[in-house]
VEXLOKE-250842 format. One record per residue (C-alpha): residue number from 1; residue in three letters; x, y, z. Coordinates in steps of 0.2 Angstrom, whole numbers, plus 5000, padded with zeros to 4 digits. Layout:
<atom pakol="NUM" volum="Ala" x="X" y="Y" z="Z"/>
...
***
This chain:
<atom pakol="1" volum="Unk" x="5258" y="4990" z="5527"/>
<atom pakol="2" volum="Unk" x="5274" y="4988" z="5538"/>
<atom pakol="3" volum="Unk" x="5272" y="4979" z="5557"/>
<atom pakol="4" volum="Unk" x="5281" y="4983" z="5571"/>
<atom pakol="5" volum="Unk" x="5283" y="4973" z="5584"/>
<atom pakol="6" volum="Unk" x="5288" y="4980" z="5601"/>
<atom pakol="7" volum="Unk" x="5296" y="4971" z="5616"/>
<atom pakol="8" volum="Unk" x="5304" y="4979" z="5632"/>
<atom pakol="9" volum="Unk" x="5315" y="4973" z="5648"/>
<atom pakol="10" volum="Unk" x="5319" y="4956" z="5648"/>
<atom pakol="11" volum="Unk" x="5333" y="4959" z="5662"/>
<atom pakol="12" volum="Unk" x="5343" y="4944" z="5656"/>
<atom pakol="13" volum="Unk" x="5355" y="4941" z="5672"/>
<atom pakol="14" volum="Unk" x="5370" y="4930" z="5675"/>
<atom pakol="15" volum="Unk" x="5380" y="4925" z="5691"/>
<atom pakol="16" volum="Unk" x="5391" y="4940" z="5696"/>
<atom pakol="17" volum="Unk" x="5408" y="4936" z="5698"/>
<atom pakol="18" volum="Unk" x="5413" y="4943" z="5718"/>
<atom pakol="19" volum="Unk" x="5423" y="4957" z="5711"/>
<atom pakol="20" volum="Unk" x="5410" y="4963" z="5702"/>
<atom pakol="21" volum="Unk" x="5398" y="4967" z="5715"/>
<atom pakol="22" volum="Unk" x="5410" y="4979" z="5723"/>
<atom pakol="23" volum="Unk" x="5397" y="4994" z="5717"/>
<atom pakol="24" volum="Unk" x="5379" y="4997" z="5715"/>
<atom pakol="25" volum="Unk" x="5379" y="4980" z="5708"/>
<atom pakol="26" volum="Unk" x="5380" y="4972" z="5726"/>
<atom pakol="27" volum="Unk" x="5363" y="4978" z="5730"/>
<atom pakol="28" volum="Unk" x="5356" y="4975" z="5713"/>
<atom pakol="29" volum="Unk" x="5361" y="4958" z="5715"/>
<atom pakol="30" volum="Unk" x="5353" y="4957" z="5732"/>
<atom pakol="31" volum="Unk" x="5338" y="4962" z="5724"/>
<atom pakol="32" volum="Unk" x="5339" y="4951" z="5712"/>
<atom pakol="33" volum="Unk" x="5340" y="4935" z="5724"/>
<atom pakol="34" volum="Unk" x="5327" y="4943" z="5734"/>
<atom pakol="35" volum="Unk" x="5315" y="4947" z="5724"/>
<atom pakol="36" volum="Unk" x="5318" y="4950" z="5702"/>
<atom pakol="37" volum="Unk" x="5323" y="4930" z="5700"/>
<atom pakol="38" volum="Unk" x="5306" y="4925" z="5705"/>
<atom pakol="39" volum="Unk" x="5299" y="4938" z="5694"/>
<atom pakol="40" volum="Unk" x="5309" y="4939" z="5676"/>
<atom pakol="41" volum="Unk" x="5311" y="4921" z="5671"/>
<atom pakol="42" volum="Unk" x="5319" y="4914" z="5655"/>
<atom pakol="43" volum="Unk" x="5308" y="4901" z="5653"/>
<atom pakol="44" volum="Unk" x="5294" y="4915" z="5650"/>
<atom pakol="45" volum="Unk" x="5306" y="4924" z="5638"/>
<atom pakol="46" volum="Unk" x="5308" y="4911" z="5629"/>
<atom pakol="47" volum="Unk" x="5289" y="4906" z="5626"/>
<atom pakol="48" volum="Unk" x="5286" y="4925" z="5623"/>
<atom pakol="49" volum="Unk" x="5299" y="4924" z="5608"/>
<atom pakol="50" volum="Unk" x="5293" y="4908" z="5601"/>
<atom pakol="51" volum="Unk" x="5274" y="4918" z="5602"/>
<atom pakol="52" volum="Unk" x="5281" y="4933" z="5593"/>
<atom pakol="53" volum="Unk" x="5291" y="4922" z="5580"/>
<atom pakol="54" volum="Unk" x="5274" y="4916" z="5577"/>
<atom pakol="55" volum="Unk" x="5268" y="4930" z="5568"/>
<atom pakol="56" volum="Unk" x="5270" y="4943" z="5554"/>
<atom pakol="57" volum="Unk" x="5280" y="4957" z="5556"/>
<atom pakol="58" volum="Unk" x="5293" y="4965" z="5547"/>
<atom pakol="59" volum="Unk" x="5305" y="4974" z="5561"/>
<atom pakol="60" volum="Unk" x="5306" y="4972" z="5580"/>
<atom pakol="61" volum="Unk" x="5311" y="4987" z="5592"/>
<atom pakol="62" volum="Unk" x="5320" y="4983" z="5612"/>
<atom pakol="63" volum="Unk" x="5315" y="4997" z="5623"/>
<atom pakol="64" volum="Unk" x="5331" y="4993" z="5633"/>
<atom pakol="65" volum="Unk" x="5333" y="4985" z="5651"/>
<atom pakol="66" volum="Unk" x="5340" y="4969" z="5642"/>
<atom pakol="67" volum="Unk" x="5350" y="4963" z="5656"/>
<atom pakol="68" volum="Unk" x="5350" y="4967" z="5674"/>
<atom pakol="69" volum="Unk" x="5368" y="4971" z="5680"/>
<atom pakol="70" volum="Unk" x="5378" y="4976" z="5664"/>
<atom pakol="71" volum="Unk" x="5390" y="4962" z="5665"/>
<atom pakol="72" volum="Unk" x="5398" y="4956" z="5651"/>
<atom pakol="73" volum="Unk" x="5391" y="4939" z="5651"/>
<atom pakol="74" volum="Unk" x="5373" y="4950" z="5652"/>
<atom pakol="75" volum="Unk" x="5378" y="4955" z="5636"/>
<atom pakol="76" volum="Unk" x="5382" y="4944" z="5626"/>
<atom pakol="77" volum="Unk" x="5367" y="4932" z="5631"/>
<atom pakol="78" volum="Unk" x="5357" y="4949" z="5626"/>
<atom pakol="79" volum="Unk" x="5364" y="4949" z="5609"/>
<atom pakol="80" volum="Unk" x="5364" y="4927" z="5607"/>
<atom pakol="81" volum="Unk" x="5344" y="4932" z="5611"/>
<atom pakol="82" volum="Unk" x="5342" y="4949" z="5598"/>
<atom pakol="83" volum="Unk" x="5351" y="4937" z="5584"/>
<atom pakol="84" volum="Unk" x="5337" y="4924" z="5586"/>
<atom pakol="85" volum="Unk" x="5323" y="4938" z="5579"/>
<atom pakol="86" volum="Unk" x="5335" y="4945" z="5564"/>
<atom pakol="87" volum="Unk" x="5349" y="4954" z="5561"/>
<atom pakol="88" volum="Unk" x="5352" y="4970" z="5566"/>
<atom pakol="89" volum="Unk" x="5342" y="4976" z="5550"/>
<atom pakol="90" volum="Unk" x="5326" y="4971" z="5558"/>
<atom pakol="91" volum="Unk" x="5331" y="4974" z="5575"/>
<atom pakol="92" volum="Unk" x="5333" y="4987" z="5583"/>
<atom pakol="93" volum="Unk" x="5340" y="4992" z="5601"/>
<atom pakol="94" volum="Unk" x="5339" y="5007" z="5614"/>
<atom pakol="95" volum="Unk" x="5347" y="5006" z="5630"/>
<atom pakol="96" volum="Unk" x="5338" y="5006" z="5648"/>
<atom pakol="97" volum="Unk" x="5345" y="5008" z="5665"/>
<atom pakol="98" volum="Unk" x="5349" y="4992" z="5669"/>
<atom pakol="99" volum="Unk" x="5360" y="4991" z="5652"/>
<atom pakol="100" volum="Unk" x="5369" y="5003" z="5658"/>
<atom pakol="101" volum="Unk" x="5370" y="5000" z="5675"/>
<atom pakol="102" volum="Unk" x="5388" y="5006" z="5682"/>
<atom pakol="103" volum="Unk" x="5402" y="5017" z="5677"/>
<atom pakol="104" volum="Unk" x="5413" y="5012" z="5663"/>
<atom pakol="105" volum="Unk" x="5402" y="5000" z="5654"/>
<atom pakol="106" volum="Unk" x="5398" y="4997" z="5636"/>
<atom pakol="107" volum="Unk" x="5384" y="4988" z="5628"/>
<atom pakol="108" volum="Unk" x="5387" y="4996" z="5611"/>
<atom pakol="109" volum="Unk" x="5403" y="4984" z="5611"/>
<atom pakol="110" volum="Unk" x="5392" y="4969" z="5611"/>
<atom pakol="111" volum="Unk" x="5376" y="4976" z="5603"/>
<atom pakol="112" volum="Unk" x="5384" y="4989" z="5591"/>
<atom pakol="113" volum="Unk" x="5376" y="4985" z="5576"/>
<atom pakol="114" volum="Unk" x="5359" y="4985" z="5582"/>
<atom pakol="115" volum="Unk" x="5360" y="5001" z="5589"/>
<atom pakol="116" volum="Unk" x="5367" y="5012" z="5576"/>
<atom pakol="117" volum="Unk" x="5357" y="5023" z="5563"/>
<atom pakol="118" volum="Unk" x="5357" y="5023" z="5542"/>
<atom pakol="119" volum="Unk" x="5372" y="5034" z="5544"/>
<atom pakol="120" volum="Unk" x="5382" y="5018" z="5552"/>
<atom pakol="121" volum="Unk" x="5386" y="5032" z="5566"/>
<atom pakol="122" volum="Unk" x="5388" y="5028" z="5585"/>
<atom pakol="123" volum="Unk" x="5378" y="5041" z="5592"/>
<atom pakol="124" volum="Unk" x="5360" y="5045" z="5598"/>
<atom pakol="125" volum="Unk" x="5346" y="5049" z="5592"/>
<atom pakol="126" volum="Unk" x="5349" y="5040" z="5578"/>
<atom pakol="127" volum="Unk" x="5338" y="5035" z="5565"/>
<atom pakol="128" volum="Unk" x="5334" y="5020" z="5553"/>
<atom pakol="129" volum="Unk" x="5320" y="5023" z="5538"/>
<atom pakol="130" volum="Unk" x="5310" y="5006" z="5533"/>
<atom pakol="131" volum="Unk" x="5299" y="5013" z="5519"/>
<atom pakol="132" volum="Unk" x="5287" y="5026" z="5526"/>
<atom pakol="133" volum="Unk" x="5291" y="5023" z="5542"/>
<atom pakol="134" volum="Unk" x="5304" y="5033" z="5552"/>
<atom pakol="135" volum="Unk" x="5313" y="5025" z="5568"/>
<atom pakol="136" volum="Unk" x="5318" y="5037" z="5580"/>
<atom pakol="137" volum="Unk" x="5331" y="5028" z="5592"/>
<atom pakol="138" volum="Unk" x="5333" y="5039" z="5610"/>
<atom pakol="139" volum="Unk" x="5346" y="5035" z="5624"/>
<atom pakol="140" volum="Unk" x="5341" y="5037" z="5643"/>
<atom pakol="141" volum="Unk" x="5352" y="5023" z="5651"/>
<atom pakol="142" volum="Unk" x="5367" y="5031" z="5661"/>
<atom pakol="143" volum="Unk" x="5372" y="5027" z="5680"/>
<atom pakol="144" volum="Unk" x="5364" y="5032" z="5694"/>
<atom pakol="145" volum="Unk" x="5367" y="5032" z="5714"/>
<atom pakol="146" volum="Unk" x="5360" y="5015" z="5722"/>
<atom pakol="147" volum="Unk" x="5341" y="5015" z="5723"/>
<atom pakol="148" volum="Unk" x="5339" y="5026" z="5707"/>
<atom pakol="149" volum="Unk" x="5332" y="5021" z="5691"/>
<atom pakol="150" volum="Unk" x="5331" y="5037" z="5683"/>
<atom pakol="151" volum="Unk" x="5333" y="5044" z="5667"/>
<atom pakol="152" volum="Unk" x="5341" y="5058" z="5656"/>
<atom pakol="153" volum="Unk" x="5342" y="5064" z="5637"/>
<atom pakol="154" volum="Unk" x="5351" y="5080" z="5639"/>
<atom pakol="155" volum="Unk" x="5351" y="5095" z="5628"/>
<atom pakol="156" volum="Unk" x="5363" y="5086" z="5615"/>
<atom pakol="157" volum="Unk" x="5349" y="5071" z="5614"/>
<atom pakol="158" volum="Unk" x="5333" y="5085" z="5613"/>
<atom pakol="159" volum="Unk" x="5342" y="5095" z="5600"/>
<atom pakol="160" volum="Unk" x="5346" y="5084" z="5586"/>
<atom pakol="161" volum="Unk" x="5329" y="5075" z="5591"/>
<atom pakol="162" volum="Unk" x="5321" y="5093" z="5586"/>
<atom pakol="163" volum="Unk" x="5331" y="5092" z="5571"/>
<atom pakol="164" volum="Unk" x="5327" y="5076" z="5565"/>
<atom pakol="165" volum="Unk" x="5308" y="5076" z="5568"/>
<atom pakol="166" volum="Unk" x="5307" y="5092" z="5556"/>
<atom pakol="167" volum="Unk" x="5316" y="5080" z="5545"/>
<atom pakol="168" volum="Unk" x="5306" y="5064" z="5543"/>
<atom pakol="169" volum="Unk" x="5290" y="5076" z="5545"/>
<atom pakol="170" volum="Unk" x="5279" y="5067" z="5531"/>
<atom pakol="171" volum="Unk" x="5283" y="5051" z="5537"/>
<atom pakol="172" volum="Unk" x="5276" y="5040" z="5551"/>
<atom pakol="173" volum="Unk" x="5288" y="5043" z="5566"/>
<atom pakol="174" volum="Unk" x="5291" y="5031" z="5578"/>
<atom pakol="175" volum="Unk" x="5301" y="5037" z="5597"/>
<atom pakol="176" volum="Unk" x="5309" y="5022" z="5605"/>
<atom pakol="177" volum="Unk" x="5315" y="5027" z="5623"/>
<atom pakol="178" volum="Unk" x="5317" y="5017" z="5636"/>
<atom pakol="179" volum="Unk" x="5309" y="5030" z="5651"/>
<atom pakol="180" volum="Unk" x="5290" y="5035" z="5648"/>
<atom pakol="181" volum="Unk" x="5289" y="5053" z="5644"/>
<atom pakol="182" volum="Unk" x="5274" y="5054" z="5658"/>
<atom pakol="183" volum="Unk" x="5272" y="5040" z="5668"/>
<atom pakol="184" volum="Unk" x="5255" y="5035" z="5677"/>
<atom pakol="185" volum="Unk" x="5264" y="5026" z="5691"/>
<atom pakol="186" volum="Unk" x="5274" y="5043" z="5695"/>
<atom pakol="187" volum="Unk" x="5289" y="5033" z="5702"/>
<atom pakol="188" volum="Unk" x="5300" y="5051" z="5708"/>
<atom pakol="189" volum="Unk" x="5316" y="5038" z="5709"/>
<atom pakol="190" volum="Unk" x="5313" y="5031" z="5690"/>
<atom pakol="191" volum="Unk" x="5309" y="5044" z="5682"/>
<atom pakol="192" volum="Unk" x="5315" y="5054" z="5667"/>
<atom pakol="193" volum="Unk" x="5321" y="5069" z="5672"/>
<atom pakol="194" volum="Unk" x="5320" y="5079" z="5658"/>
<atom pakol="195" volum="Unk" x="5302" y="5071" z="5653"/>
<atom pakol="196" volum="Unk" x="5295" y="5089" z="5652"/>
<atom pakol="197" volum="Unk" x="5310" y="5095" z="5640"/>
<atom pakol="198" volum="Unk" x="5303" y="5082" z="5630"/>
<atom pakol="199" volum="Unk" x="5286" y="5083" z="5631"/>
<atom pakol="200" volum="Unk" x="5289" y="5100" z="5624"/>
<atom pakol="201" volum="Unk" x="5300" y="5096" z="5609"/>
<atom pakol="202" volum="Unk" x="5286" y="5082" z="5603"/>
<atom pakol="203" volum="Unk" x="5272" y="5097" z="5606"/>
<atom pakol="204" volum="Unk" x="5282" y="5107" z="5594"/>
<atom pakol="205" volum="Unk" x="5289" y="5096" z="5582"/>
<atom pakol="206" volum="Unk" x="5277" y="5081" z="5582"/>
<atom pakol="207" volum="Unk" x="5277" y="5062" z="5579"/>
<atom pakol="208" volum="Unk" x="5266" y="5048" z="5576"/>
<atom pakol="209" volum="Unk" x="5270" y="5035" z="5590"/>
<atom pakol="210" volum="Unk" x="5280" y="5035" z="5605"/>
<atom pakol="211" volum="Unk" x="5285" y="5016" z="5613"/>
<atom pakol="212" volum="Unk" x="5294" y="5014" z="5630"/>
<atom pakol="213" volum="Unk" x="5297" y="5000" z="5641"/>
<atom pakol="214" volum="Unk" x="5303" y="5003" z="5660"/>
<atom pakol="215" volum="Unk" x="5287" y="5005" z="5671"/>
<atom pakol="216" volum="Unk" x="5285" y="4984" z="5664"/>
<atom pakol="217" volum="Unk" x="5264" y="4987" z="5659"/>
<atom pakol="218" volum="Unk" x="5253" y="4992" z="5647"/>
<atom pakol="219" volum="Unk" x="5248" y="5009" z="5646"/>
<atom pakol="220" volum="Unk" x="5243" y="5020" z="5632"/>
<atom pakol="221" volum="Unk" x="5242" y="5040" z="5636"/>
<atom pakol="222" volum="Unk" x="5240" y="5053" z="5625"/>
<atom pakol="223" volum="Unk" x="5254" y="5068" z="5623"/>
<atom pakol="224" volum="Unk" x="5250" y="5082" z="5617"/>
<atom pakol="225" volum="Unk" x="5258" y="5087" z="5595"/>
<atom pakol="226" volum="Unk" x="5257" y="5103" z="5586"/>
<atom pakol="227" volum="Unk" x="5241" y="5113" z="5585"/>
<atom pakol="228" volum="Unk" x="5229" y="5103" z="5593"/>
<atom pakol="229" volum="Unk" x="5236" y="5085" z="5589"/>
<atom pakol="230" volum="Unk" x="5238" y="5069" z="5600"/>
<atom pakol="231" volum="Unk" x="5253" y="5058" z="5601"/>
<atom pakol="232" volum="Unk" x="5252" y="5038" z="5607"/>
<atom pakol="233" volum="Unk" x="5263" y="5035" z="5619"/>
<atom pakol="234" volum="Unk" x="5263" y="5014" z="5623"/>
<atom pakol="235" volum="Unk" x="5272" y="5007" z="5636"/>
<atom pakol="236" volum="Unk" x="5274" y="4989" z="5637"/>
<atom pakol="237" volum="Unk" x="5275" y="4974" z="5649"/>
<atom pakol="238" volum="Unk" x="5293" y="4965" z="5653"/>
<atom pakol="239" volum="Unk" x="5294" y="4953" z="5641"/>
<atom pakol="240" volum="Unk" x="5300" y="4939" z="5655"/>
<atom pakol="241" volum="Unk" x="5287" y="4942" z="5669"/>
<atom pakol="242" volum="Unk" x="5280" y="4927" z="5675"/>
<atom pakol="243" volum="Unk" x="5266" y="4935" z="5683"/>
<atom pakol="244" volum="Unk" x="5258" y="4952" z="5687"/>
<atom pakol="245" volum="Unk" x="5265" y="4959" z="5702"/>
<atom pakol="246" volum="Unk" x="5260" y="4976" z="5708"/>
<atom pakol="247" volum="Unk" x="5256" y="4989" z="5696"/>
<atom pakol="248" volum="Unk" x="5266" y="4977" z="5684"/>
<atom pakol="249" volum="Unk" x="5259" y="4965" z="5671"/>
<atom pakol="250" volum="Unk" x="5263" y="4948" z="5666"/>
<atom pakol="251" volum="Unk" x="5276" y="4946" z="5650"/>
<atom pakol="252" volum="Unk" x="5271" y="4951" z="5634"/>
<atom pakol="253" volum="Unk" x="5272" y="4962" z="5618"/>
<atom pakol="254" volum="Unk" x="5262" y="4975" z="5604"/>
<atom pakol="255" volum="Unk" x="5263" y="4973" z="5586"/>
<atom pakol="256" volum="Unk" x="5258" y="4989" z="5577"/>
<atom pakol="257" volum="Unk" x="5250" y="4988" z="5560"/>
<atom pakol="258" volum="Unk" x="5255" y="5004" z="5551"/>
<atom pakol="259" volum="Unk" x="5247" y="5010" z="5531"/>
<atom pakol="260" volum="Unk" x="5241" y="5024" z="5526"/>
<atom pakol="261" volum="Unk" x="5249" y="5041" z="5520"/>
<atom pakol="262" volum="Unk" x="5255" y="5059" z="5527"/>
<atom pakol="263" volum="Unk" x="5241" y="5065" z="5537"/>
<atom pakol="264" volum="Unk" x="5230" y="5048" z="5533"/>
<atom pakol="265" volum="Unk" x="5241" y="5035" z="5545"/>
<atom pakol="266" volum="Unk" x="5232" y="5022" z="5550"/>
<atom pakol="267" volum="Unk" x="5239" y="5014" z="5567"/>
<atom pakol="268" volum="Unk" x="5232" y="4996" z="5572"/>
<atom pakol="269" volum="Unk" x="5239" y="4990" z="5590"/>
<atom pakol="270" volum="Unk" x="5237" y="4973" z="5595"/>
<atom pakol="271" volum="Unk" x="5242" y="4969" z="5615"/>
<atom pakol="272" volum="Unk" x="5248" y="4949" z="5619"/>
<atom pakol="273" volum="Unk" x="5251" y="4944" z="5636"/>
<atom pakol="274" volum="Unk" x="5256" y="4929" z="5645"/>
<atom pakol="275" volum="Unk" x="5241" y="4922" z="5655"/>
<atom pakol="276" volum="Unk" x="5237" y="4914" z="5673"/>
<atom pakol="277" volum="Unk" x="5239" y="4897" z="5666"/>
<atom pakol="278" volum="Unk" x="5254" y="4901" z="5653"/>
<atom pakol="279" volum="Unk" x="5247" y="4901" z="5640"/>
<atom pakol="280" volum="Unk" x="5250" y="4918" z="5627"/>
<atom pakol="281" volum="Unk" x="5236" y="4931" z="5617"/>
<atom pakol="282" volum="Unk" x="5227" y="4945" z="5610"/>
<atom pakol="283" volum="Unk" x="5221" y="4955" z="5625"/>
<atom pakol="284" volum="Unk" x="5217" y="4972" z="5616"/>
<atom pakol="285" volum="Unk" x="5217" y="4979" z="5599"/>
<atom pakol="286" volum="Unk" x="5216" y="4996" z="5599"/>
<atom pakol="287" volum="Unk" x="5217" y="5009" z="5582"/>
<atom pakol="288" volum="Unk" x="5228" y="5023" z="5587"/>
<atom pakol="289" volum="Unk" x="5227" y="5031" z="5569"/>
***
């Protein structure tokens, strides 16, 4: 059996020197004050880590938006945070918007080796194989206009995807992407714009699971695979949120429970959440396989 724990958006944020808000920053520091500060909170972060520490699992993926404005003290409290799960063996990264959140910016120089496939190449879609599981690494993160949180792959992204889902056919494939390939809250201004380009690579090609983070709940839909078959796409709460707001649930995490065999997977997801009075666990369990 090999567990996966999946955790998404902890928007890890720092005090903004003046120069750096001379961009989109300036608003999304705004915001932050406003509004995100009462929301993400490290203190929930921190007891959602000590939870998840608590149990057995043998690799941990970050659906991206771990900081909030891409600065560079964002980044390397990111990576202080990724080191205290494992090393970048049993870790793995994909960026989100907020991590790349302005021209000219590089999380890769702070969270490289987290984010980099078997081959040691920088490049996505990258891919790490532990066992019979096959991690499939996609970027979405790039800069947008103020007020945007889109999305995009490209055709370079979708191609070698295509490419490397014929190539770990047999084994169970995992997607990590930061934007949902369909979303329920239909957010126009965060979406992924190329979602339906994707959609149709994973109805040809396949995989077992999808995870994504960004719309900060749990959802599980159903995408369509080759010849008839379903695809469990999972999004996940922000793993800091102190409390639901919205559409948005409080902070917390799946593990996936995967055994079984080429066309026998067996797929166990367990949901943990962060309750009204603080206190962390099970909410769902669900077999996707």
């Amino acid at each position: 059996m090999f567990v996966l724990a999946h955790l998404s958006d902890l928007h890890l944020a720092c005090r903004p020197r003046p120069v750096e808000l001379l961009s989109k920053r300036g608003l999304g520091y705004i915001n932050w004050q406003r509004r995100r500060k009462k929301i993400h909170r490290p203190e929930v972060l921190d007891a959602i880590t000590r939870d998840l520490k608590a149990q057995a699992f043998d690799h941990v993926a970050v659906t991206g938006d771990l900081v909030n404005l891409s600065l560079p003290d964002e980044y390397a409290r990111a990576r202080a945070w990724l080191t205290t799960l494992g090393d970048a063996r049993h870790v793995t990264v994909v960026p989100g918007n907020h991590d790349v959140y302005v021209r000219g910016v590089a999380p890769d120089a702070f969270w490289a080796e987290f984010m980099r496939g078997d081959d040691g190449l920088p490049r996505f879609p990258f891919v790490r194989r532990r066992g019979d599981v096959a991690l499939i690494a996609l970027s979405t993160g790039l800069p947008t206009a103020p007020l945007l949180a889109t999305g995009r792959l490209g055709e370079r992204q979708l191609t070698r995807l295509t490419e490397i889902l014929d190539k770990t056919r047999g084994q169970f494939r995992v997607v990590l992407i930061h934007h949902p390939p369909q979303s329920p809250l239909r957010r126009y201004l965060r979406r992924l714009v190329d979602a339906a380009a994707l959609r149709r690579v994973l109805a040809e090609k396949g995989a077992e699971l999808l995870v994504h983070g960004h719309d900060h709940r749990h959802s599980v839909i159903s995408l369509d695979g080759p010849q008839g078959t379903k695809i469990p796409a999972v999004g996940v709460a922000s793993a800091s949120a102190a409390a639901p707001v919205g559409d948005e649930n409080a902070a917390g995490y799946h593990i996936f429970k995967i055994d079984g065999a080429a066309n026998a997977w067996r797929c166990e997801m367990i949901a943990r959440q962060r309750g009204t009075d603080g206190a962390i666990g099970e909410i769902a369990r669900l077999m996707l396989a």
